[in-house]
ZAMARGU-4260 file (C-alpha; in steps of 0.2 Angstrom, whole numbers, plus 5000, padded with zeros to 4 digits):
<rodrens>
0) 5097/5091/4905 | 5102/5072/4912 | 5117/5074/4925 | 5131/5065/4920 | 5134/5050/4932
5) 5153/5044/4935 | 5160/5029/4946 | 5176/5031/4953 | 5185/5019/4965 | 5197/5029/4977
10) 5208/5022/4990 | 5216/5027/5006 | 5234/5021/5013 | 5246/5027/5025 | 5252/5018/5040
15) 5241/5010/5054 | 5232/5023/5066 | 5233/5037/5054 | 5216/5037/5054 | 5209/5029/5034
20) 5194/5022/5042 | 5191/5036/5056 | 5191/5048/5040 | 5179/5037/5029 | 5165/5036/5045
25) 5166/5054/5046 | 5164/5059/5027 | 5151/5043/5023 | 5140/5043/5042 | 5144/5060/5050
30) 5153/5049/5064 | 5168/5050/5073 | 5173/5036/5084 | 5189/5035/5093 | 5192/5017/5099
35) 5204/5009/5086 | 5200/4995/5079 | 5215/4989/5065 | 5205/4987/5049 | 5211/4968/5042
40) 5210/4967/5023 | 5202/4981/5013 | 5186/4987/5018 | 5174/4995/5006 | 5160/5010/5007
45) 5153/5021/4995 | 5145/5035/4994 | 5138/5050/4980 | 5144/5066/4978 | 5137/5079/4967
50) 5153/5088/4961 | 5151/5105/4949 | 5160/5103/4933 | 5160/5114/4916 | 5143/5105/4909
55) 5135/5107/4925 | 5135/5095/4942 | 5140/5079/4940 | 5135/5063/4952 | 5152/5053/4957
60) 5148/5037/4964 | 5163/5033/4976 | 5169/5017/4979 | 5183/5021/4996 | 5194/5007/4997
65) 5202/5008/5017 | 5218/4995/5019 | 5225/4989/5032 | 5243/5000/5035 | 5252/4986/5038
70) 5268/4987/5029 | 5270/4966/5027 | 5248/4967/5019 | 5254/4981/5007 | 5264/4968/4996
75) 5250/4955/4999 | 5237/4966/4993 | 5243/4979/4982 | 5239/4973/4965 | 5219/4968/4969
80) 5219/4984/4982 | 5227/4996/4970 | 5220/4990/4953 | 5207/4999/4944 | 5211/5015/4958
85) 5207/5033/4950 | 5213/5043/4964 | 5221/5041/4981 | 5218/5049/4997 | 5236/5049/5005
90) 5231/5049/5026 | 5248/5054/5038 | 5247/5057/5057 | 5253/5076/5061 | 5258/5067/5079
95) 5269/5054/5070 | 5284/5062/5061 | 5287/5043/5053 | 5268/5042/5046 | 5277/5058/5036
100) 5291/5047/5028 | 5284/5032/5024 | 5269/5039/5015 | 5283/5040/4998 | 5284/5020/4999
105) 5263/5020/5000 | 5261/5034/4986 | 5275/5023/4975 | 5266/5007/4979 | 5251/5013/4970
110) 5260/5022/4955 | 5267/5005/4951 | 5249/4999/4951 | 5239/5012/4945 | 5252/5024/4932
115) 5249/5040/4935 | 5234/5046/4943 | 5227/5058/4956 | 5233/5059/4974 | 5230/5069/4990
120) 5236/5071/5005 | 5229/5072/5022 | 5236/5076/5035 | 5225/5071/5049 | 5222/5074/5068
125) 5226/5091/5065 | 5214/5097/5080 | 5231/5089/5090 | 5240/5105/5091 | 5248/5102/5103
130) 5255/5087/5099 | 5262/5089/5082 | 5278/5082/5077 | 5280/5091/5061 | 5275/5108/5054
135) 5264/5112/5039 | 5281/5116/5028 | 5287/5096/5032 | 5267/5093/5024 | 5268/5106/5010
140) 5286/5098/5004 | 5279/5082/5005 | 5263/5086/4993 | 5275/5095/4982 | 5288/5082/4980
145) 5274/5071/4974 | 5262/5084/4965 | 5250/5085/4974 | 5238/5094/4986 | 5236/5094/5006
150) 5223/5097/5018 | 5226/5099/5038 | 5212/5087/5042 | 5204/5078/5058 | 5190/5065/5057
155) 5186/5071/5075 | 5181/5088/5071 | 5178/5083/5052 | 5188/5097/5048 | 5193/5097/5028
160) 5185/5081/5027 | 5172/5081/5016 | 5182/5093/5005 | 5196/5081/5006 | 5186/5068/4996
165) 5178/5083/4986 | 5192/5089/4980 | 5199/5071/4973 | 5183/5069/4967 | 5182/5085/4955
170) 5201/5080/4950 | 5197/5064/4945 | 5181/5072/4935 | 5191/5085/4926 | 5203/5072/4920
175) 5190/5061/4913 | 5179/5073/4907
</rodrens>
């Protein structure tokens, strides 16, 4: 039997640093590079993930939107960034109580876009401990205020990464199919 094949254009927003681009190197190359460079515009990569569904695997062809987090660009671009999205990676810095709040204005930005479709959040840099500025209950009421799952994540160690994108992708699949 043929495996069904599906294209889905994802994107990733949250304030500069969080991390978007650090998170799509790790879950696309297996790399981790910790020199920021701000991402200007939108940047795009892809990549194919087999995900199990009721009729069997399916491939999803990825299309990862990465934008830049600067709140001044997320007027500009919004409407070509956000159109055509079918789910959306929500990225916040655990070391950054304020990348907590302002995640509501990005999550809203692309609801306006979009309608109503997928999102999760990530809560990256997690293998920072030590440095956390908010708990896992400040995350959890987040995701619940807007329906949505977490994961603690970190693009260094690529903890929950891949299943960070995984799980958005057998959402998305499930509402499709």
């Amino acid at each position: 039997m043929e495996r069904q094949r599906m294209k889905v254009k994802i994107c990733l927003v949250g304030e500069g640093a969080v991390g978007k681009t650090c998170l799509i190197r790790r879950f696309v190359h297996d790399q981790f590079d910790d020199r920021y460079i701000s991402t200007l515009g939108a940047k795009v990569s892809k990549k194919e993930l087999l995900v199990d569904g009721d009729q069997g695997g399916l491939d999803v062809d990825m299309t990862i939107w990465d934008i830049m987090g600067e709140k001044g660009f997320r007027e500009l671009l919004k409407e070509a960034y956000f159109h055509g999205a079918q789910g959306v990676l929500a990225v916040l810095d655990v070391t950054r109580k304020e990348t907590l709040t302002e995640l509501h204005d990005w999550i809203a930005a692309v609801v306006k876009v979009t309608g109503n479709i997928p999102v999760e959040i990530l809560a990256n840099k997690a293998d920072l401990k030590d440095q956390m500025a908010m708990t896992e209950q400040d995350v959890a009421a987040m995701a619940k205020a807007h329906g949505a799952p977490y994961l603690l994540t970190s693009a260094k160690t690529g903890q929950n990464v891949e299943a960070g994108f995984a799980n958005l992708a057998k959402t998305i699949a499930a509402r499709v199919a």
